[in-house]
C-alpha positions as CSV (number, residue, x, y, z in Angstrom):
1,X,-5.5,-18.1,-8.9
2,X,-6.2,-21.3,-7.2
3,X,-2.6,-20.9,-5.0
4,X,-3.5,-17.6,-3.7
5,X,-5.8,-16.6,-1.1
6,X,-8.8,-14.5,-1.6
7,X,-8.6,-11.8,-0.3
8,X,-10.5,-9.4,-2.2
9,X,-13.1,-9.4,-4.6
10,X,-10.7,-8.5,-7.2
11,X,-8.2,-11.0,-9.0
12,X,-5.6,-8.3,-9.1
13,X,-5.5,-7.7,-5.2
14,X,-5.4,-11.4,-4.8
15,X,-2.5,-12.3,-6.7
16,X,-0.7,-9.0,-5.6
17,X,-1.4,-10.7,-1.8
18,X,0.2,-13.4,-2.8
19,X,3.1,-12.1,-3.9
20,X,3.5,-9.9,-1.5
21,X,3.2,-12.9,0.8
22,X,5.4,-14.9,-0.9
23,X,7.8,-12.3,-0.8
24,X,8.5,-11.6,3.1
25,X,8.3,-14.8,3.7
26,X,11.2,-16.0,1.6
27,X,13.6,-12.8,1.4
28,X,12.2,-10.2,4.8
29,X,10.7,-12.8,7.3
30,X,13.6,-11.9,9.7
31,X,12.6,-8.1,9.3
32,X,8.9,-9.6,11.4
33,X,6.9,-8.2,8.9
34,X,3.4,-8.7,8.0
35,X,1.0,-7.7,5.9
36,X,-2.9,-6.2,6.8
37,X,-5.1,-5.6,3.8
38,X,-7.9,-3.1,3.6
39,X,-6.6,-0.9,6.2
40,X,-8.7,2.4,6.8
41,X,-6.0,5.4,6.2
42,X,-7.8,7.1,9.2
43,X,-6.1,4.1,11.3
44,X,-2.6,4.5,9.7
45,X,-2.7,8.7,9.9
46,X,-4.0,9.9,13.3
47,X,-2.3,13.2,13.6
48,X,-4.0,15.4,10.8
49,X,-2.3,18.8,11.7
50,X,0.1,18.3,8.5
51,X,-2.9,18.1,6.2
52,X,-5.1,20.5,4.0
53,X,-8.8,20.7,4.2
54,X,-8.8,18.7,1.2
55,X,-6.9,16.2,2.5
56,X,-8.3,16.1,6.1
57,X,-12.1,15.6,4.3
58,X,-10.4,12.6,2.3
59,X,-8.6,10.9,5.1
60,X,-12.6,11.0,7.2
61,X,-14.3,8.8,4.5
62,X,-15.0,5.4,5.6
63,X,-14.3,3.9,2.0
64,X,-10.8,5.6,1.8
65,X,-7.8,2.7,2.5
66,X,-4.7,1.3,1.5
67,X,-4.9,-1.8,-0.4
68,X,-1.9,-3.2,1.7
69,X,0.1,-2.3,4.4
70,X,3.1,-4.0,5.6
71,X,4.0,-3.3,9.1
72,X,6.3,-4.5,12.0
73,X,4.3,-7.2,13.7
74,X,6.3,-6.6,17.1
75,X,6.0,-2.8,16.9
76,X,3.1,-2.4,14.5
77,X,5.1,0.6,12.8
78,X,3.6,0.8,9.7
79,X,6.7,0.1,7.3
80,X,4.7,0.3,3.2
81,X,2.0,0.6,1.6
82,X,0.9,-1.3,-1.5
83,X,-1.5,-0.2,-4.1
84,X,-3.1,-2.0,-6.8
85,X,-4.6,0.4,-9.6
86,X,-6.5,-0.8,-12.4
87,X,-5.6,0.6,-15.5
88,X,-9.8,1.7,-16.2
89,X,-10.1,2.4,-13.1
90,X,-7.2,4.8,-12.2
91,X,-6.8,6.5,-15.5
92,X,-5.3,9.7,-15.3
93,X,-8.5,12.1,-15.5
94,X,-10.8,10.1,-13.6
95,X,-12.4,10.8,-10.4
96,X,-9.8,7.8,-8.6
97,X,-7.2,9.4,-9.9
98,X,-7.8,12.7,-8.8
99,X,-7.8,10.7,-5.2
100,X,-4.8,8.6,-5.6
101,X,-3.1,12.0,-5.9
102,X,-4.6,13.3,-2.7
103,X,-3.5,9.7,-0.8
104,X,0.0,9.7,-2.3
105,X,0.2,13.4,-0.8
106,X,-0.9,12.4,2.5
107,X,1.3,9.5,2.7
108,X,4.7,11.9,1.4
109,X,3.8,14.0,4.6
110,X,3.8,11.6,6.8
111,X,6.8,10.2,5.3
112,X,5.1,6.8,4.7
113,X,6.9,4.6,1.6
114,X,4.2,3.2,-0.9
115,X,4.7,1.7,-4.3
116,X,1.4,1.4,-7.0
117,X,1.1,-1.1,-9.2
118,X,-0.6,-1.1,-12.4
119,X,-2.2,-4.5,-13.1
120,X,-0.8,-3.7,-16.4
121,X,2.5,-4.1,-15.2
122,X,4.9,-6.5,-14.5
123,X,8.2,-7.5,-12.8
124,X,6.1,-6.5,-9.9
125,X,8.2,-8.8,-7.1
126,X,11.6,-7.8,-8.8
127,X,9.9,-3.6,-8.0
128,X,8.9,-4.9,-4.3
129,X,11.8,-6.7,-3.7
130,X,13.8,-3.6,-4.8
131,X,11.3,-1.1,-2.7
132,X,11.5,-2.7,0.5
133,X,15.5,-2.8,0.5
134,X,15.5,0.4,-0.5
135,X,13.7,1.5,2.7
136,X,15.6,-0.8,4.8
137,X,19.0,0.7,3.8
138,X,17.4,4.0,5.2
139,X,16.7,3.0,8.5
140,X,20.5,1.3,8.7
């Protein structure tokens, strides 16, 4: 813990910054891309005509954001979001799972990539490393 920065009250945000971090800077840093933590989805989704009630009452909340966002720091195109679900906390059944489902949806309609990660899990630069490749070979 002591090599990354915190960033978050959470451990499992912290470390996933760091990788993150770690991982632009050695394998995308020509691709200019950053990383903003925290966002407010409001601020990433401005046009709401694509979404349902549901999801247009979800996007208003002041609590609801991404964990991470990598974006274009010459454009500021949002390029992928990053979140970090804790395995008590995202549970299938619960309440925040219930409202990872209504963010994923939100961000398939607006055609925004994301990737969760479990901090169960693991391989996790090997799965961002692959992700964000992925969606560069798209926009070739």
């Amino acid at each position: 813990m002591e090599k990354y920065k915190k960033i978050s009250q959470y451990d499992s945000e912290n470390i996933m910054y760091g990788t993150i971090k770690e991982t632009i800077e050695e394998k995308f840093k020509s691709n200019n891309f950053s990383i903003a933590v925290h966002v407010p989805l409001r601020m990433i989704i401005r046009n709401t005509q694509q979404l349902s009630p549901e999801e247009s009452n979800y996007l208003s909340r002041s609590w609801t954001h991404v964990d991470f966002l990598i974006y274009n720091k010459i454009t500021k195109k949002p390029f992928m979001v990053i979140e970090v679900d804790g395995e008590k906390y995202h549970r299938e059944g619960t309440k925040q799972a219930e409202r990872d489902k209504i963010k994923n949806s939100i961000l398939r309609k607006y055609n925004l990539p994301f990737i969760r990660f479990s901090t169960t899990g693991s391989n996790e630069k090997e799965r961002l490393v692959n992700s964000i490749n992925e969606e560069l070979s798209k926009n070739e």
